[in-house]
C-alpha positions in Angstrom: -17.8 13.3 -13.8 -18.6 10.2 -11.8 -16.2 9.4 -8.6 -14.9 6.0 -7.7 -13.7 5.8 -3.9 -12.0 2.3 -3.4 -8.9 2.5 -2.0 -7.6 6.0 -2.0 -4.1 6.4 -0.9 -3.2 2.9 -0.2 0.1 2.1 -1.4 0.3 -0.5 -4.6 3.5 -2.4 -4.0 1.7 -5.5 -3.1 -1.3 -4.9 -6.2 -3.7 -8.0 -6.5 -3.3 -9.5 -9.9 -7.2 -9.6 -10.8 -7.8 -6.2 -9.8 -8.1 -4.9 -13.3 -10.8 -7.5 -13.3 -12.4 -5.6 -10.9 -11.8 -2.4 -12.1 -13.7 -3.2 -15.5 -16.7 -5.4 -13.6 -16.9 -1.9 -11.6 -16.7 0.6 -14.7 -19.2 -1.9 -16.6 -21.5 -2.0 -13.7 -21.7 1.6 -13.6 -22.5 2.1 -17.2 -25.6 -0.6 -17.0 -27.0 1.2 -14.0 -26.9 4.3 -15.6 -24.0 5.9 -13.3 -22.4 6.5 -16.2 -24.3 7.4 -19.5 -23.6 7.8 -23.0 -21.1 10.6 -24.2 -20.4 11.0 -20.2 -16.6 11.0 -19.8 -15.7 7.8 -17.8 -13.1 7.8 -14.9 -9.3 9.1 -16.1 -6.7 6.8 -15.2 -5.3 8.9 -12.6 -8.5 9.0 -11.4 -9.2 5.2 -11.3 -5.2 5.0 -9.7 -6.3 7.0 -6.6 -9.4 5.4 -6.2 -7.9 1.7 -6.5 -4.8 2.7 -5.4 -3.2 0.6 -8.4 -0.5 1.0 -11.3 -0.7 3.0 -14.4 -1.2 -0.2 -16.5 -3.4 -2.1 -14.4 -6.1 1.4 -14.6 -5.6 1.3 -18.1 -6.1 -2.2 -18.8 -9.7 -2.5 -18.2 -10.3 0.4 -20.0 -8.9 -0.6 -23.5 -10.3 -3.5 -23.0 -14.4 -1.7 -22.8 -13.2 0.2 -25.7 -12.5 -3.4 -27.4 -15.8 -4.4 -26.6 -17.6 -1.3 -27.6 -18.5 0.2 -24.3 -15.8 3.1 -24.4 -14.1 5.0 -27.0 -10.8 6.6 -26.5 -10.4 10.5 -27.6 -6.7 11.1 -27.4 -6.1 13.8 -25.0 -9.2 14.0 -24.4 -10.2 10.4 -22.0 -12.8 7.5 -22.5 -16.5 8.4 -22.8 -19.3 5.9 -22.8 -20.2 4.8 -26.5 
């Protein structure tokens, strides 16, 4: 599994409201550069939380939005893998 460290265990209250932007410029950045590869699981949304130090929705925004586009798919329980 690949590991983001951004902003680990800074507090959110006072969350930039373009960070998802970043978060999905930095997830699809890693899959063109090969960081993250097909069928590799991509980072959970706890995981991207720590590392961003961010809300629940704002992780999981930029991720539903890769799997809109075709770069992720979702496996219930299971997380977002590279398509």
């Amino acid at each position: 599994m690949t590991t983001i460290t951004q902003n680990e265990g800074q507090p959110h209250q006072s969350e930039d409201p373009r960070l998802h932007v970043r978060i999905e410029e930095d997830l699809r950045a890693m899959i063109a550069d090969g960081r993250l590869r097909p069928g590799q699981a991509a980072p959970s949304i706890p995981e991207l939380r720590r590392a961003y130090g961010c809300c629940r929705q704002t992780a999981a925004r930029p991720l539903q939005r890769l799997v809109e586009e075709g770069l992720l798919v979702r496996y219930p329980g299971l997380g977002y893998y590279v398509r």
